[in-house]
Structures are given as C-alpha cells and as structure tokens.
PyMOL commands that place a pseudoatom at each C-alpha (Angstrom):
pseudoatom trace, name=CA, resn=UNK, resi=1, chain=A, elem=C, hetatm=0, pos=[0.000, 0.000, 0.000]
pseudoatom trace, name=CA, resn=UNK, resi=2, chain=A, elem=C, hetatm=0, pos=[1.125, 3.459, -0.638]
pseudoatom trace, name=CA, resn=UNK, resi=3, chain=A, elem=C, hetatm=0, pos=[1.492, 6.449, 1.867]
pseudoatom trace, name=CA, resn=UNK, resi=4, chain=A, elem=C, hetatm=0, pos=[-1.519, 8.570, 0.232]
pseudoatom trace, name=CA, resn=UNK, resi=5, chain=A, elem=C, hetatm=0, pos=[-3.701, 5.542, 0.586]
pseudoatom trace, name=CA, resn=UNK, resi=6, chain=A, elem=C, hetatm=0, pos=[-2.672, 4.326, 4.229]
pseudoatom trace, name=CA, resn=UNK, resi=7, chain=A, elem=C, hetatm=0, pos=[-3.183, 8.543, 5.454]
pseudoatom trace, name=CA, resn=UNK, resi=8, chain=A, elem=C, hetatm=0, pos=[-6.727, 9.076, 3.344]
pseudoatom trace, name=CA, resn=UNK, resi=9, chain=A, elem=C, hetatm=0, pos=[-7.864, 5.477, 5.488]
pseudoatom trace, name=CA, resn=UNK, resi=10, chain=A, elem=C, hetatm=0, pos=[-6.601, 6.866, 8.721]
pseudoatom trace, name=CA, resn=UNK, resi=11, chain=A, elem=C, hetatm=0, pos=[-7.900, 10.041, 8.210]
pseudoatom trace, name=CA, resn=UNK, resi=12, chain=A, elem=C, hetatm=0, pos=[-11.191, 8.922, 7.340]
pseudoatom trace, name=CA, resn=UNK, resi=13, chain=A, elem=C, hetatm=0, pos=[-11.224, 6.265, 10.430]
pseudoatom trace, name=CA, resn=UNK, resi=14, chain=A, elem=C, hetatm=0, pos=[-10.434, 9.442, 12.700]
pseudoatom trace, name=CA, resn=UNK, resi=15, chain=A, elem=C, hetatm=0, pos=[-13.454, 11.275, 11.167]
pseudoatom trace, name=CA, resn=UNK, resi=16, chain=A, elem=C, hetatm=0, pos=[-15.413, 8.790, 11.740]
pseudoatom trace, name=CA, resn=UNK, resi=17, chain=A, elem=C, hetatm=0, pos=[-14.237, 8.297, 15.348]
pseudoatom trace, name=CA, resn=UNK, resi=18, chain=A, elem=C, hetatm=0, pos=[-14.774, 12.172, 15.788]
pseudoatom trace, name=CA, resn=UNK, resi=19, chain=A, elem=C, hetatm=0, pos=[-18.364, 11.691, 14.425]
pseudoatom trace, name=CA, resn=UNK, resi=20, chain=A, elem=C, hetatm=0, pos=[-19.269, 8.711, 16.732]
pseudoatom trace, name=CA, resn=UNK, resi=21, chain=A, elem=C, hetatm=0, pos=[-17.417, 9.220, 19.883]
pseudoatom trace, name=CA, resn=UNK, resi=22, chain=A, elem=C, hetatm=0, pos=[-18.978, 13.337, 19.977]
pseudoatom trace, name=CA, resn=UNK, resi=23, chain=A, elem=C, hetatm=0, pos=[-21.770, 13.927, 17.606]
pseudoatom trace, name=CA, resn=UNK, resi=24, chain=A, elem=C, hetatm=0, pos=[-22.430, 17.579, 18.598]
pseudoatom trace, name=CA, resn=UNK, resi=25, chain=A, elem=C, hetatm=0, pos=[-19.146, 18.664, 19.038]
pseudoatom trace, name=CA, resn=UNK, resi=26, chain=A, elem=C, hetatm=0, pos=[-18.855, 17.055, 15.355]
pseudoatom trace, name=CA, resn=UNK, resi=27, chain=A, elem=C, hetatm=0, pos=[-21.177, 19.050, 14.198]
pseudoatom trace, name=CA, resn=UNK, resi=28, chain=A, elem=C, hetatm=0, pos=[-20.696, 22.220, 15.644]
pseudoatom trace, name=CA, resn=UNK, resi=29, chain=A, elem=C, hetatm=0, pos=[-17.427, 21.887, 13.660]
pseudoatom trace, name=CA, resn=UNK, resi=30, chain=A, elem=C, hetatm=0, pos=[-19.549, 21.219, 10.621]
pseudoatom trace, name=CA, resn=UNK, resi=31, chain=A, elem=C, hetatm=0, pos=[-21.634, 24.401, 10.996]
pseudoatom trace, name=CA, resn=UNK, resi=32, chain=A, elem=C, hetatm=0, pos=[-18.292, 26.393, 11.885]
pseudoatom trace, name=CA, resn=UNK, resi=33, chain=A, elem=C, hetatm=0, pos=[-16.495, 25.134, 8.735]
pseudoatom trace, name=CA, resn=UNK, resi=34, chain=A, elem=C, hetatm=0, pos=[-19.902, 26.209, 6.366]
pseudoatom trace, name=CA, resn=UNK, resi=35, chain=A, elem=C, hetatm=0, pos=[-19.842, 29.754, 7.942]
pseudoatom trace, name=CA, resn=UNK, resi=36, chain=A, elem=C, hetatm=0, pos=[-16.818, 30.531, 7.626]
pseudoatom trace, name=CA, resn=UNK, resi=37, chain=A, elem=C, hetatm=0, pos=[-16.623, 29.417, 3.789]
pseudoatom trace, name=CA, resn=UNK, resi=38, chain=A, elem=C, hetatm=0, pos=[-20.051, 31.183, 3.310]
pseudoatom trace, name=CA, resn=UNK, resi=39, chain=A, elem=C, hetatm=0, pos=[-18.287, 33.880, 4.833]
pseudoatom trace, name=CA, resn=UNK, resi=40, chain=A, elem=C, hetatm=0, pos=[-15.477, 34.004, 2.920]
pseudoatom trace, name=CA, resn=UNK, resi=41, chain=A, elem=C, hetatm=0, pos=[-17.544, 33.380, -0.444]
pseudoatom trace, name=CA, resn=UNK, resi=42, chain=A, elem=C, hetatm=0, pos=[-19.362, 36.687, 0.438]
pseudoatom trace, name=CA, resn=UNK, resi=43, chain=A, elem=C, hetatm=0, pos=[-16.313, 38.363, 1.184]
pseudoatom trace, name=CA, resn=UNK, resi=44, chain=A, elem=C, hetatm=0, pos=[-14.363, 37.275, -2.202]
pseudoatom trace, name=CA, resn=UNK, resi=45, chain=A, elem=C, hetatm=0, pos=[-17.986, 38.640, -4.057]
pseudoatom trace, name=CA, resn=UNK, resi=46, chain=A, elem=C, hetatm=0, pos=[-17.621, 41.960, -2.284]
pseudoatom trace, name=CA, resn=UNK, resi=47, chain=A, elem=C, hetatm=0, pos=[-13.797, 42.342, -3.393]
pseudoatom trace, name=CA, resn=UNK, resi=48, chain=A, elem=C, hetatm=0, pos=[-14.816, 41.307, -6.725]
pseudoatom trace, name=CA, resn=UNK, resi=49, chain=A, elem=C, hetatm=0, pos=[-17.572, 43.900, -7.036]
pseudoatom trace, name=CA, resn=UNK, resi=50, chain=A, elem=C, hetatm=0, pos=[-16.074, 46.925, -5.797]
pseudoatom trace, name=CA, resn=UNK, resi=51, chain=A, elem=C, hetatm=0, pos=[-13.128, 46.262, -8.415]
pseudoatom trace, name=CA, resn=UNK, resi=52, chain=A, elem=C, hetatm=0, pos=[-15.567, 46.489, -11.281]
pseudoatom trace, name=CA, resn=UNK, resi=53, chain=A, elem=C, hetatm=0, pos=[-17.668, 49.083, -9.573]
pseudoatom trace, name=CA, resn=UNK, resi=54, chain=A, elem=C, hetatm=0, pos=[-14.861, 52.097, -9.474]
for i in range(1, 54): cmd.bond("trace and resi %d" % i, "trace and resi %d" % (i + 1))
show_as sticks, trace
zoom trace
C-alpha cells in the first residue's frame, strides 16, 4: 500500500471516530467550517464587485 492511501484510510477512520465518539461537538465543527466558507464566499464577491464598480 502506498502512503496517500494508508493517510486518506486513517484520516477517514479518525473522522469517523470524531463523528461517533462526539456527535455535537462534530457538528458544531460542521456548521463552523460552512460559515466561515459562506463567509469568505461573500467576502471574495464583495472584493470582486467593488473592483468592477470604481
């Protein structure tokens, strides 16, 4: 087995360890994670309009 393989199987076990040992906290995580990228996508969109607006 190669290294990429044996990390993307560990790293999936520990999500899945995350997920089942504390399901809230796991999902608090979740909901941080899609704020800040909704965040950040309204951010970039705001950048990207005030270049073409002046």
């Amino acid at each position: 087995m190669n290294l990429k393989k044996i990390l993307t199987l560990a790293a999936i076990a520990l999500v899945l360890f995350f997920v089942i040992a504390q399901p809230g906290h796991a999902a608090g995580l979740v909901s941080n994670a899609i704020d800040f990228l909704r965040s950040s996508a309204e951010s970039v969109i705001t950048f990207v309009s005030n270049i073409f607006k002046g």
